[in-house]
C-alpha positions, 0 to 999 in steps of 0.5 A, a space after each residue: 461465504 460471499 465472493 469479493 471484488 477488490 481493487 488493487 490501485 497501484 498510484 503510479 503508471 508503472 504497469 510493470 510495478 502494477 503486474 507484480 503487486 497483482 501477482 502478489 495480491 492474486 497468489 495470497 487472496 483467497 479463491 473468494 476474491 478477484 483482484 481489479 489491479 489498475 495503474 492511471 495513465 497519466 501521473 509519475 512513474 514512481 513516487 519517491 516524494 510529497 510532490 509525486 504523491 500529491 500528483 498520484 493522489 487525483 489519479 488514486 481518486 479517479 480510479 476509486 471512483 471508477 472501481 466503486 461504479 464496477 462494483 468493486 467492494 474495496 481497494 488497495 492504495 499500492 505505495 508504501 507513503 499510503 498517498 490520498 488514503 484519507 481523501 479516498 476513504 471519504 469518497 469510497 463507500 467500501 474499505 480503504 487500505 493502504 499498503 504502509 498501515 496496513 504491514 505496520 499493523 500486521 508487524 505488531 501483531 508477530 513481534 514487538 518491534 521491527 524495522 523498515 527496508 525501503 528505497 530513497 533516504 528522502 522516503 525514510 523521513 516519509 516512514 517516520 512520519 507514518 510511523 508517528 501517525 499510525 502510533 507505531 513509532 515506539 515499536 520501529 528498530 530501525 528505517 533503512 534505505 537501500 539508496 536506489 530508486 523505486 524503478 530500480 525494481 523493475 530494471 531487469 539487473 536484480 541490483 536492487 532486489 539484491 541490496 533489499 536482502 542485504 538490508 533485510 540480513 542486517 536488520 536482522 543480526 543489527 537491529 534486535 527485531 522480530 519481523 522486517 517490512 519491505 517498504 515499497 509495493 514494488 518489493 511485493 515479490 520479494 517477502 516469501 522468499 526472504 522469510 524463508 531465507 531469514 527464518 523470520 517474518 518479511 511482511 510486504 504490505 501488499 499481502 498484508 492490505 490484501 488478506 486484511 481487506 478481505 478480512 473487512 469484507 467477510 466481517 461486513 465491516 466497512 468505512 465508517 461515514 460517521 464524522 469526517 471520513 463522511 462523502 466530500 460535500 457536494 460544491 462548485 468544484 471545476 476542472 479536473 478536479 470534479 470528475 473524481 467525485 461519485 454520488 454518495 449512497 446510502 
């Protein structure tokens, strides 16, 4: 079996965010995969919004990019609003995952309905929409916000990993579910420990892209350029803008 190399692109410049999804995504890949796990300097500190995703989303292509130039085979777009996900499926010649579509299609395949546990009540609106695009809507219980920020994840005071069980229990015994997801990267950590405790699956979509992506790969299947998700055509583009396009190749 081929090694693979996949790209874990965490959109925004929280490193921290960045080494837990790594240590997530490296403790499910198989030993056939290495995990690039980058953030860009430059951008949000987290992203709890349609603004925040739209600054996030240069720095995603960016460091598309610059993963395909290092032969990097595929990539990870590591925020639950999946920002760019379209945008860089067109400019990578590998597979593009995001990390909400990714969970939502890993849920149906082990119970027929399930709800969300994510941060920001903004960010519930954010899920449905997806929900709606990717055609899970009918199968979603439930979207809960524990009503603190993304960085209250990696604060130190263990506040918000305590509410996110709290939220996941009540799913649980309110929402008659099969399975929980944990919308946001940053509660990756989180997922084995709360399937062991509800004896029931807590999918957290950074495992999920990860062992779909790898899946993809040893399949040999990658993003198609038939139709719109071909290269970006080439024109006058200026500024920043220009240096996040690759050459396509054939």
């Amino acid at each position: 079996m081929r090694r693979h190399r996949i790209q874990l692109i965490n959109p925004n410049t929280s490193q921290a965010m960045t080494d837990t999804m790594a240590q997530t995504a490296r403790t499910i890949a198989s030993s056939r995969v290495e995990i690039d796990a980058v953030c860009p300097k430059e951008g949000v500190p987290s992203i709890e919004g349609h603004f925040d995703e739209a600054v996030a989303t240069l720095g995603i292509l960016q460091q598309i990019k610059e993963g395909e130039e290092r032969g990097v085979q595929g990539h990870i777009i590591a925020c639950f609003g999946d920002p760019g996900l379209l945008a860089a499926r067109e400019l990578a010649k590998g597979p593009v995952l995001g990390i909400a579509e990714a969970a939502m299609h890993v849920a149906s395949l082990v119970a027929t309905r399930f709800s969300i546990v994510t941060t920001l009540p903004r960010t519930v609106i954010i899920a449905r929409h997806l929900l709606h695009r990717y055609g899970f809507h009918e199968q979603c219980a439930a979207v809960h916000a524990i009503d603190l920020p993304v960085l209250s994840l990696e604060d130190g005071s263990g506040l918000a990993q305590q509410k996110v069980r709290e939220y996941c229990l009540n799913a649980k015994h309110q929402d008659n579910v099969g399975a929980i997801i944990l919308g946001c990267g940053g509660m990756a950590d989180l997922a084995a420990e709360l399937s062991e405790e509800l004896q029931m699956p807590v999918i957290d979509g950074v495992g999920a892209a990860v062992t779909l992506l790898e899946s993809l790969l040893n399949l040999g299947i990658t993003t198609s350029k038939w139709g719109d998700l071909d290269y970006p055509r080439h024109k006058g583009i200026t500024g920043p803008y220009a240096a996040c396009l690759s050459t396509p190749r054939n």
